[in-house]
C-alpha positions in Angstrom: 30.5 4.3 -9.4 32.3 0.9 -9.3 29.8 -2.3 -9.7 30.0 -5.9 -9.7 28.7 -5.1 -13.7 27.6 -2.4 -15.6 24.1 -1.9 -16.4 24.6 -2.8 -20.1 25.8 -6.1 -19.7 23.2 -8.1 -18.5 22.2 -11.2 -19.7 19.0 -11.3 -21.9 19.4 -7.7 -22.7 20.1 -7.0 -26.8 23.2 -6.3 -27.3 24.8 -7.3 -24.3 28.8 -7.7 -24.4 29.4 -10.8 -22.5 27.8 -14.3 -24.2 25.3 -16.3 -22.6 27.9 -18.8 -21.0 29.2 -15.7 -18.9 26.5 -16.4 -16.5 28.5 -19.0 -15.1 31.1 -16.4 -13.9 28.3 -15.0 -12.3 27.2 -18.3 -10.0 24.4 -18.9 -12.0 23.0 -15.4 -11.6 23.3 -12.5 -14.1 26.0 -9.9 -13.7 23.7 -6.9 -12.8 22.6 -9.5 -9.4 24.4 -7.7 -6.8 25.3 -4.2 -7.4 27.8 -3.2 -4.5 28.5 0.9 -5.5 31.7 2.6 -3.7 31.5 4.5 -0.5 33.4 7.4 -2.0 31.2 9.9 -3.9 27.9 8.0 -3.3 26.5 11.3 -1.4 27.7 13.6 -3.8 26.3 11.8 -6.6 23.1 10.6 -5.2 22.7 14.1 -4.0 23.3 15.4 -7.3 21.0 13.1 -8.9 18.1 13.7 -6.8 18.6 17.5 -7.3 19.0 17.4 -11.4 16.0 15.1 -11.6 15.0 13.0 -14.4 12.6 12.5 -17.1 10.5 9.9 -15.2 10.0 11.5 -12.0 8.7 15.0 -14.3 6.7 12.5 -16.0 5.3 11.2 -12.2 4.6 15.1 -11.5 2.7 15.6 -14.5 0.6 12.6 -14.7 0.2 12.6 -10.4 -1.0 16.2 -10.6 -3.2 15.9 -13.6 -5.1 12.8 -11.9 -5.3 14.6 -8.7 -7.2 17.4 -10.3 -9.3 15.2 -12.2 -10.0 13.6 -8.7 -10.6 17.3 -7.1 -13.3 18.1 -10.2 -14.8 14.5 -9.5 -15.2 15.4 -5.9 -16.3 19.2 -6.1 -18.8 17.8 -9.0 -20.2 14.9 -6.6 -20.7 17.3 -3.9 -22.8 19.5 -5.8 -25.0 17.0 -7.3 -25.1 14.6 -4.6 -24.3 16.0 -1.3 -23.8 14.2 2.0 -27.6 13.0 2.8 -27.0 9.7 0.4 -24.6 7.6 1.9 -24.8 5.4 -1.1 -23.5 8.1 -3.4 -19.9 8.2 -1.9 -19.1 4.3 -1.9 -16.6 4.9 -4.5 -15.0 7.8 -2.9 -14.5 5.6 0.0 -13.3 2.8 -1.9 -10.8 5.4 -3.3 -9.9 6.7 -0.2 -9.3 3.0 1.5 -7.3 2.5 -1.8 -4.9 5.0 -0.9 -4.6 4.0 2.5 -4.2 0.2 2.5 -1.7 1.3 -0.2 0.4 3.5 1.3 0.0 2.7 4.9 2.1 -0.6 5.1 5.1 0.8 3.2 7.0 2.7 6.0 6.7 -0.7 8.1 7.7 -3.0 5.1 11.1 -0.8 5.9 10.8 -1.4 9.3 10.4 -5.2 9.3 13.4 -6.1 6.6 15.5 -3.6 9.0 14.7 -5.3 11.8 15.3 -8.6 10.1 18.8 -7.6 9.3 18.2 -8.0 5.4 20.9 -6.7 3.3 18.7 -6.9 -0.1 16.6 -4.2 1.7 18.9 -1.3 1.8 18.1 0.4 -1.9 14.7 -0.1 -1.3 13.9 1.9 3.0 13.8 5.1 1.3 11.2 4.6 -1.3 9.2 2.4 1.8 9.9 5.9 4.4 9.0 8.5 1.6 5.2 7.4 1.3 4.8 8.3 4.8 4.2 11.5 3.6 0.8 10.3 2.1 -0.5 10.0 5.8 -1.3 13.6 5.7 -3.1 13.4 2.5 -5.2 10.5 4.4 -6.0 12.3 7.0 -7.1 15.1 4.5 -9.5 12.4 3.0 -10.7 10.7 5.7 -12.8 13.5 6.5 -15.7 13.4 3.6 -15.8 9.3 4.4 -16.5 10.6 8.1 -19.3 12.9 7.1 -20.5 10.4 4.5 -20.7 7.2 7.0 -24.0 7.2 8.6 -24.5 7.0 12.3 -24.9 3.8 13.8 -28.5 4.5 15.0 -31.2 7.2 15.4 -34.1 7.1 18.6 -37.3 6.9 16.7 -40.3 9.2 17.7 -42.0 6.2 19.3 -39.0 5.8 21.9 -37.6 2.7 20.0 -33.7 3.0 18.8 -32.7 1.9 15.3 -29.5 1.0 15.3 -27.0 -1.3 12.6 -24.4 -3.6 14.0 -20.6 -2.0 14.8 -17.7 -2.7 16.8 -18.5 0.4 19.2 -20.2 0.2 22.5 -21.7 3.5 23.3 -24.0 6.5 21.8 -26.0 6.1 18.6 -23.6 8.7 17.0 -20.8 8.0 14.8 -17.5 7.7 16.5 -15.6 9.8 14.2 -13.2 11.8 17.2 -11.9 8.1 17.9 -11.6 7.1 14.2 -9.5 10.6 13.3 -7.3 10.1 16.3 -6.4 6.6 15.2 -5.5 8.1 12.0 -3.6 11.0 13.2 -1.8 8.7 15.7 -0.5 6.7 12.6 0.6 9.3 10.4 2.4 10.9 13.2 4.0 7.5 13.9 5.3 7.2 10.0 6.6 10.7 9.8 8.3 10.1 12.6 10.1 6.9 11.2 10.8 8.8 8.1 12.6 11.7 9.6 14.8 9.5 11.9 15.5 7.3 9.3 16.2 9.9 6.4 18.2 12.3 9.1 22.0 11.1 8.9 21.0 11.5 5.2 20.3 14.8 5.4 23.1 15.8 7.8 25.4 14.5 5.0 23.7 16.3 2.0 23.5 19.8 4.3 26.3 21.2 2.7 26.2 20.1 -0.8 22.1 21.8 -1.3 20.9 25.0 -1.0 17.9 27.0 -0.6 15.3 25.3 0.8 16.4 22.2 1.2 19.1 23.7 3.2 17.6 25.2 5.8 15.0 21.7 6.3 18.0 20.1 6.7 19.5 22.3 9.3 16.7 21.7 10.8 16.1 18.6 10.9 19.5 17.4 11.4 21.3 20.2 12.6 22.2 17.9 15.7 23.6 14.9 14.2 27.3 14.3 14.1 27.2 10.2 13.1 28.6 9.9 16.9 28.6 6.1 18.0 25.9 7.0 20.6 23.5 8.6 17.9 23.4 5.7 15.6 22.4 3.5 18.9 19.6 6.1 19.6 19.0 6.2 16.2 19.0 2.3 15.8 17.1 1.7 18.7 14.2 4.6 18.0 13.5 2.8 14.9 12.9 -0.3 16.7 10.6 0.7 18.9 8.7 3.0 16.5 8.4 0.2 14.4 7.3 -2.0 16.8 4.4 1.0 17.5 3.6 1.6 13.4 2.7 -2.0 13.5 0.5 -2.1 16.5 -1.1 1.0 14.8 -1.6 0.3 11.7 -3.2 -3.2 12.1 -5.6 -1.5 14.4 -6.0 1.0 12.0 -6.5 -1.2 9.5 -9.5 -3.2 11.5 -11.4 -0.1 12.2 -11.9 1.1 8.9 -12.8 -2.1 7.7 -15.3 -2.7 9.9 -16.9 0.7 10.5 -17.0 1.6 6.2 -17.4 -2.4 5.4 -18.7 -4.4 7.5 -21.2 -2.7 9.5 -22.8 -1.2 6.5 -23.6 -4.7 5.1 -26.9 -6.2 6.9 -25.7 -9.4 8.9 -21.8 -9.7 8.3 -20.2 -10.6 11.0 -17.1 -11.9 9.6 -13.8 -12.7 11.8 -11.4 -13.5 8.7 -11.9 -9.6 7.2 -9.8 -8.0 9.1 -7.0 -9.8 8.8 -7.6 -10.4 5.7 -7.4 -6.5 5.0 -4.4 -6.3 6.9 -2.7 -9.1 4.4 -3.9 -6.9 1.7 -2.5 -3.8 2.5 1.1 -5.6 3.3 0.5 -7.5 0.1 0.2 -3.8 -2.1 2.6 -2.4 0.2 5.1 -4.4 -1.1 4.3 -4.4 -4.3 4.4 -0.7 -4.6 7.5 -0.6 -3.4 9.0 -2.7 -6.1 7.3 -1.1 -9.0 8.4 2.1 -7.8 11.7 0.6 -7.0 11.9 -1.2 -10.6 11.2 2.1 -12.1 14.0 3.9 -10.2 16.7 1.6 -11.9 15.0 1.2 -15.2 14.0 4.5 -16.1 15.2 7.0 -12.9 18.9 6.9 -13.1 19.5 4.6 -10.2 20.7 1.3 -12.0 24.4 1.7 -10.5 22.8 1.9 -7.0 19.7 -1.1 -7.4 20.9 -4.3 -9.0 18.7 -7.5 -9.7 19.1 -8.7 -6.0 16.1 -6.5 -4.2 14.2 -8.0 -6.7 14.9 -11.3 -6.4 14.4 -12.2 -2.7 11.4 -9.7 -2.5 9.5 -11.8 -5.1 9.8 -14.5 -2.5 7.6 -12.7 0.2 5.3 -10.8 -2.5 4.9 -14.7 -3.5 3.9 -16.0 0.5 1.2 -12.8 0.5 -0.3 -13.6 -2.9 -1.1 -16.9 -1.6 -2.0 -15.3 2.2 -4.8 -13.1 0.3 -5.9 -16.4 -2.3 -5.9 -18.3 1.4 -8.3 -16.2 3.3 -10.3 -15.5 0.4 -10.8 -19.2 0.3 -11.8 -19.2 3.9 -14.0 -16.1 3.9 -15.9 -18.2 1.0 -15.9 -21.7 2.6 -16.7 -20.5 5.9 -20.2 -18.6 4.3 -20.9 -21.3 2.2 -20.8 -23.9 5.1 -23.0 -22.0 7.2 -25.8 -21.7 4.7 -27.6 -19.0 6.5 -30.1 -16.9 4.5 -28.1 -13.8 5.8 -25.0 -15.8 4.8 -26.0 -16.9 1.3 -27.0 -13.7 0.5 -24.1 -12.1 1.8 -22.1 -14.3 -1.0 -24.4 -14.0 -3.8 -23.9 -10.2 -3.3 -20.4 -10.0 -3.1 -19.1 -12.9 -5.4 -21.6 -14.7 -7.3 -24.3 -12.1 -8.4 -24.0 -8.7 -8.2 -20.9 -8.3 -8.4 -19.5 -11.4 -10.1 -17.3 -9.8 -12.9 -15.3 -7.5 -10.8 -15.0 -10.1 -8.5 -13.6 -12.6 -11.0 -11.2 -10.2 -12.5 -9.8 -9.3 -9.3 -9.4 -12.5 -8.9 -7.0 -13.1 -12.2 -5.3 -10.2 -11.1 -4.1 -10.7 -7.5 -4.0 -14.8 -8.2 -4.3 -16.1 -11.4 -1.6 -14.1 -13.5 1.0 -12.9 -10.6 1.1 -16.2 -9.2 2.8 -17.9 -12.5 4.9 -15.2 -12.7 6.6 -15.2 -8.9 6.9 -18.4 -9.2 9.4 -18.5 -12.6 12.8 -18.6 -11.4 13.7 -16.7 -14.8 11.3 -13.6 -14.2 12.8 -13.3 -10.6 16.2 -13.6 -11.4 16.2 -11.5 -13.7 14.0 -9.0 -11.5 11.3 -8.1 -13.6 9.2 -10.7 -12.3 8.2 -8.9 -8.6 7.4 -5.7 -10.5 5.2 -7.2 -13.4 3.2 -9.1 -10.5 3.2 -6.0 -8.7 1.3 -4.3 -11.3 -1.2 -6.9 -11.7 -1.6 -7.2 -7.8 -2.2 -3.4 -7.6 -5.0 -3.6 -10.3 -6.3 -6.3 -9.0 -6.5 -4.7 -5.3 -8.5 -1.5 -6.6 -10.7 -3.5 -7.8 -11.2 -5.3 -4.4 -11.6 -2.0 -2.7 -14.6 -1.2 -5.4 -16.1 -4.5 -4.6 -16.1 -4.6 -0.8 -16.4 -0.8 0.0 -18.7 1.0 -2.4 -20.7 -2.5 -2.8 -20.9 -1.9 1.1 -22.1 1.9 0.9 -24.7 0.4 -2.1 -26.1 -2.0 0.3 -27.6 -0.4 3.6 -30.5 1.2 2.4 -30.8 4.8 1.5 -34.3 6.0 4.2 -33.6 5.6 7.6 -29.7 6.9 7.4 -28.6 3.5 6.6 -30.0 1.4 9.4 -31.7 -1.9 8.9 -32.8 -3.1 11.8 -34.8 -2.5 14.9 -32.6 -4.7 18.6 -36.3 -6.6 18.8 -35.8 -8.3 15.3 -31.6 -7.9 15.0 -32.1 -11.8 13.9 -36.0 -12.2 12.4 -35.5 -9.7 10.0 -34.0 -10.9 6.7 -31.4 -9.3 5.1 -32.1 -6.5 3.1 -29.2 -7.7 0.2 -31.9 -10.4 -0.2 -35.4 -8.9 -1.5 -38.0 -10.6 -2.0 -41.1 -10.0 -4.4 -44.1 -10.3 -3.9 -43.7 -13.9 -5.6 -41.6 -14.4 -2.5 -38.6 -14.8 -4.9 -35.1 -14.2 -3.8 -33.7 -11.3 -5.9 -30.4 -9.9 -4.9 -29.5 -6.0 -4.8 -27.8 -4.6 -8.1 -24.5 -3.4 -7.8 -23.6 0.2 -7.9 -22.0 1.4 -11.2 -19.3 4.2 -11.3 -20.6 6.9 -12.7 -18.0 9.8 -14.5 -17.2 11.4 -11.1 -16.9 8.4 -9.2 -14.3 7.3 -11.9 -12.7 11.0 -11.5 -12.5 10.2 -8.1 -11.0 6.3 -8.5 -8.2 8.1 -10.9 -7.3 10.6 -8.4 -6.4 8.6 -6.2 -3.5 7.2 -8.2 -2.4 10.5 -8.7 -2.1 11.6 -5.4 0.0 8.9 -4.4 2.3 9.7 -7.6 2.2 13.1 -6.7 2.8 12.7 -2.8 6.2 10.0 -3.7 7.2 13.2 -6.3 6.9 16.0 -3.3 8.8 13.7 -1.6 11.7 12.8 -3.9 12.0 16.9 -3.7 12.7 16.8 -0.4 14.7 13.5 0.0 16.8 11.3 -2.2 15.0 8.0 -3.0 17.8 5.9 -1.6 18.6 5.7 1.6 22.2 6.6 1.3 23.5 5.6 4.7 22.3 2.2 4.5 23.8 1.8 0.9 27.0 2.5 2.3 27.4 1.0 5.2 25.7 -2.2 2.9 28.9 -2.0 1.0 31.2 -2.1 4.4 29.4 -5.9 4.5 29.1 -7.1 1.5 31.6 -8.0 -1.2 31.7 -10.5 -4.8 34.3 -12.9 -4.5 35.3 -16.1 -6.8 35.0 -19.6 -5.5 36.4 -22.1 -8.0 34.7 -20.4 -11.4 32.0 -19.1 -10.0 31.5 -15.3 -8.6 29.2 -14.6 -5.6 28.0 -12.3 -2.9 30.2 -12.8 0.5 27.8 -11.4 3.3 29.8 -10.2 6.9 27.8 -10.4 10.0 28.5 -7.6 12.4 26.2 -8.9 15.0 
């Protein structure tokens, strides 16, 4: 394949062929910047690549596998010791599950929006975005034991007199779980879709050079498509509009689980910033798996000759604007609390930032803020395009850690008797929060937070090998590059000399 460079010959790299000064060839940028591969043979090769493999995606197999049956013991193990009759047990298994989701979910749209947006940096990166739509069927698959394990939302005492907790529903005392599963079905549906009308002129091209299996999915799924003019305008316009429904769905997605398995199991928050703040989240670790993943692709997958320095580069711009989204509306979650100076209020803080839970909040903290933010905003790190994906990591610890401090300290908080509830309607605002107990000093002493214990931990560590696991099934069944888009990236895009320097000429079809 014909690049603007060739791998070997970037600039900071040991042993690197061309001096320093070559990087003003370049127009200030390193020679691996813009990779543009040729049309001719990309299929074939890609195709052949996929199907040979490579020593990091059997490494991903292995390691996914092995942390999803450590994850499968955890859960078998808590089961049997624990059951479903204390909610407070499986706060962790929710915070894993809510992980994986807020993880996952905004991927398939992150390919959706720099489509729609007519960004050519984007095209090396849609497929690894599409393929963890196939994780939707694991959530659904795990959203089941967080359904059993969240209480109802009330119970009718013998006396006649409903207990009930505060939730975003309107109706019977039950648990809504028929609404919450079709919400999540609805989305996974949604994503598969995108991924199979995106990833189907691939597979129409690859038909005849794979066998087997993958042969007859193909046939399938793309036995129809010819590449006529009208089926890329279907095509085109189908992934508009499913797009436009993914993001409906998944920010609505997105505000039920966080209030229903967050919010309503904390006495007395009522909190308008959360759910957008969840939805920044889950676009801010959206993205940054999708550049680790990417980042691994070229370094260690085989894919350098397809994914230069450039996807890199201008991602780390909007990975930057999220990091500072999440620090913003963490900011006004905390200002907005700490103005109110409620009992309920104060409490609410002490438990989720200041006491109980100070250290993991603090480290999150470092890791989502305090040591991506330096990093992004280094012009060397992001030309160079290891910057995005060494924030990326950071961000992604520092986000399971957020899902540890707000769901299973959420779980840990409504009280075990009762099924959770807290409060009787008569004294909904007389009754002091239970995260605030007082002795019989009348001293203020805030609930403990909830350790891990070895099967919670089995269970946090499984779910970073399902996702591994689910992305490996799916490079099986699809190339991690979205080979159309690739190509017709090269029909647009071209280096070109201006004076002494070299750089990218961009066409504008529309």
């Amino acid at each position: 394949m014909a690049s603007e460079a060739q791998p070997q010959t970037g600039h900071g790299v040991p042993g690197q062929e061309h001096p320093p000064a070559a990087d003003h060839e370049h127009g200030h940028f390193g020679p691996e910047m813009w990779v543009i591969p040729e049309r001719s043979g990309l299929v074939a090769d890609v195709t052949a690549k996929n199907q040979a493999g490579s020593s990091l995606l059997r490494t991903v197999f292995i390691a996914g596998g092995a942390l999803t049956i450590l994850g499968i013991v955890g859960f078998v193990l808590k089961l049997a010791t624990a059951g479903f009759s204390d909610h407070r047990a499986w706060g962790f298994y929710v915070a894993a599950f809510a992980f994986v989701f807020t993880l996952t979910a905004s991927a398939p749209l992150a390919a959706c929006a720099f489509r729609f947006t007519k960004s050519h940096w984007r095209r090396p990166l849609s497929r690894i975005a599409e393929i963890f739509s196939l994780v939707s069927i694991v959530n659904i698959l795990l959203f089941i034991p967080a359904l059993i394990a969240l209480p109802d939302i009330g119970v009718m005492t013998e006396s006649g007199e409903q207990m009930v907790r505060r939730s975003i529903w309107f109706q019977e005392l039950i648990n809504p779980a028929g609404w919450l599963m079709a919400a999540m079905v609805g989305l996974a549906f949604c994503s598969l879709a995108i991924l199979w009308l995106a990833s189907m002129p691939d597979m129409a091209q690859s038909r005849g050079l794979v066998s087997g299996f993958k042969a007859s999915l193909y046939q399938r799924l793309a036995g129809g498509w010819y590449g006529t003019k009208r089926q890329w305008q279907i095509q085109k316009a189908g992934l508009a509009i499913l797009g436009a429904f993914y993001f409906m769905l998944v920010v609505f997605v997105q505000f039920l689980i966080v209030s229903d398995f967050a919010m309503a199991m904390i006495p007395g928050w009522k909190d308008s910033i959360l759910p957008p703040f969840y939805t920044v989240i889950s676009f801010q670790s959206g993205l940054a798996l999708i550049v680790v993943t990417a980042y691994a692709l070229r370094r260690w997958g085989g894919y350098r000759e397809y994914i230069g320095q450039a996807p890199f580069w201008a991602a780390s711009k909007v990975l930057l604007g999220l990091t500072l989204l999440h620090t913003y509306h963490l900011f006004a979650f905390f200002i907005t609390y700490w103005y109110g100076r409620l009992e309920v209020e104060q409490a609410i803080l002490n438990y989720l930032m200041f006491d109980s839970y100070i250290g993991i909040f603090w480290a999150q903290l470092f890791f989502t803020f305090f040591i991506p933010f330096p990093i992004l905003v280094s012009n060397h790190a992001r030309r160079l395009g290891w910057g995005a994906p060494l924030a990326g990591v950071f961000i992604l610890i520092g986000l399971l850690l957020w899902h540890v401090r707000i769901f299973a300290a959420a779980f840990a908080a409504a009280p075990a008797d009762l099924h959770g509830l807290y409060f009787l309607p008569s004294e909904a605002f007389a009754l002091p929060a239970l995260l605030c107990q007082v002795t019989a000093t009348e001293v203020c002493n805030v609930t403990a937070a909830r350790f891990p214990d070895l099967w919670d931990i089995f269970m946090l560590l499984g779910a970073v090998g399902i996702v591994l696991l689910m992305f490996r099934v799916g490079t099986m069944l699809l190339p991690p590059l979205s080979m159309w888009e690739v190509k017709e990236g090269s029909m647009y895009q071209r280096v070109d000399t201006l004076i002494r320097g070299r750089y990218l000429v961009l066409a504008k079809p529309e």
